[in-house]
C-alpha positions as CSV (number, residue, x, y, z in Angstrom):
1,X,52.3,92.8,134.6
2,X,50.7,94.4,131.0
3,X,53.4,97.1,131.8
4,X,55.9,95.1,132.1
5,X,55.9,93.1,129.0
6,X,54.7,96.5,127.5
7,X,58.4,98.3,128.4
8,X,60.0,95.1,127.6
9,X,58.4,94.8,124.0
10,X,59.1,98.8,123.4
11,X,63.3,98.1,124.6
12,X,63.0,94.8,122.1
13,X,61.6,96.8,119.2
14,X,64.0,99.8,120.0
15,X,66.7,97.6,120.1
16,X,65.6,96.1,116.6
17,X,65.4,99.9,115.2
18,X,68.6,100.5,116.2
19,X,70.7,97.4,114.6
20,X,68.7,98.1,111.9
21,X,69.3,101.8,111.5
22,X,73.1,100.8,112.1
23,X,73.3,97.9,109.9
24,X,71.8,100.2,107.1
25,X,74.4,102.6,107.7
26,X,77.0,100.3,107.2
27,X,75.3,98.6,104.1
28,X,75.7,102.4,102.6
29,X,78.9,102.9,103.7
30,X,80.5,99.2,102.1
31,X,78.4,100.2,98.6
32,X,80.1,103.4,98.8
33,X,83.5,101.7,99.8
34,X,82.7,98.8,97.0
35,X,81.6,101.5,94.2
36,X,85.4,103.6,95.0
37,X,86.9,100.5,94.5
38,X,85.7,99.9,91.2
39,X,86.1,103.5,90.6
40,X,89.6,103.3,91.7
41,X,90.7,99.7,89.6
42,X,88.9,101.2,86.1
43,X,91.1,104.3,86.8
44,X,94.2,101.7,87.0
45,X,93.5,99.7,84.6
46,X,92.9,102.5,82.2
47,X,95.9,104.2,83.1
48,X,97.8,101.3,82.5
49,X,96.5,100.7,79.0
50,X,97.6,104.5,78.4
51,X,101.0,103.9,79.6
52,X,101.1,100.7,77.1
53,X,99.8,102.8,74.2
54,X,102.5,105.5,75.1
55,X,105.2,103.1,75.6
56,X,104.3,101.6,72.0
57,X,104.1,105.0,70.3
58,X,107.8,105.9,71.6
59,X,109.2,102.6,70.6
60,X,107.8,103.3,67.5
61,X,109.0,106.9,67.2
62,X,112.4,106.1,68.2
63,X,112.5,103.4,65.8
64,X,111.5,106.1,62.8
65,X,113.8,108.4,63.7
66,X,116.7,105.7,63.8
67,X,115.1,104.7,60.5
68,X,115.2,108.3,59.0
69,X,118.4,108.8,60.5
70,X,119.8,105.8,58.5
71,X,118.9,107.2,55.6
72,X,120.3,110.8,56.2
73,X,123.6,109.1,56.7
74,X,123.0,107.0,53.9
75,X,122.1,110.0,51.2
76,X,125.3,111.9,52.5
77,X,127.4,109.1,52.1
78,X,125.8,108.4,48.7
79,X,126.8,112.1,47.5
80,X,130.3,112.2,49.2
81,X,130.6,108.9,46.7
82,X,129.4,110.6,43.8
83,X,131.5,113.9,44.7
84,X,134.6,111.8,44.3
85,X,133.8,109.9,41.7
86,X,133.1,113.3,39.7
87,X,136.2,114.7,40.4
């Protein structure tokens, strides 16, 4: 009868090692999963405040060149004026 409950206690504790082998395994495996997520929405999010920034900058550059462009026009104008008004 010792034998028996012997056999039964090592398929218990086996059992036991097992889930917890298993269950460590997929403890690892959801803290890996967990840590690439993070990984993965700090990547996003700082890829979307580089597309802001870049976005800003070419607003910005457009609007200088419109700005400078402005003035070209302006300063030719300006001298046609004073070419005529010499002559």
């Amino acid at each position: 009868m010792s034998y028996l409950f012997a056999i039964v206690g090592v398929v218990v504790l086996g059992n036991f090692y097992f889930l917890y082998s298993r269950n460590k395994k997929n403890r690892k495996s959801a803290k890996t999963i967990k840590d690439e997520q993070m990984a993965t929405m700090k990547r996003h999010h700082d890829m979307k405040n580089r597309l802001a920034h870049e976005h800003e900058d070419a607003e910005r550059r457009v609007e200088l060149r419109n700005k400078t462009l402005e003035m070209y026009h302006q300063v030719r104008t300006d001298y046609a004026e004073d070419t005529l008004n010499d002559q």
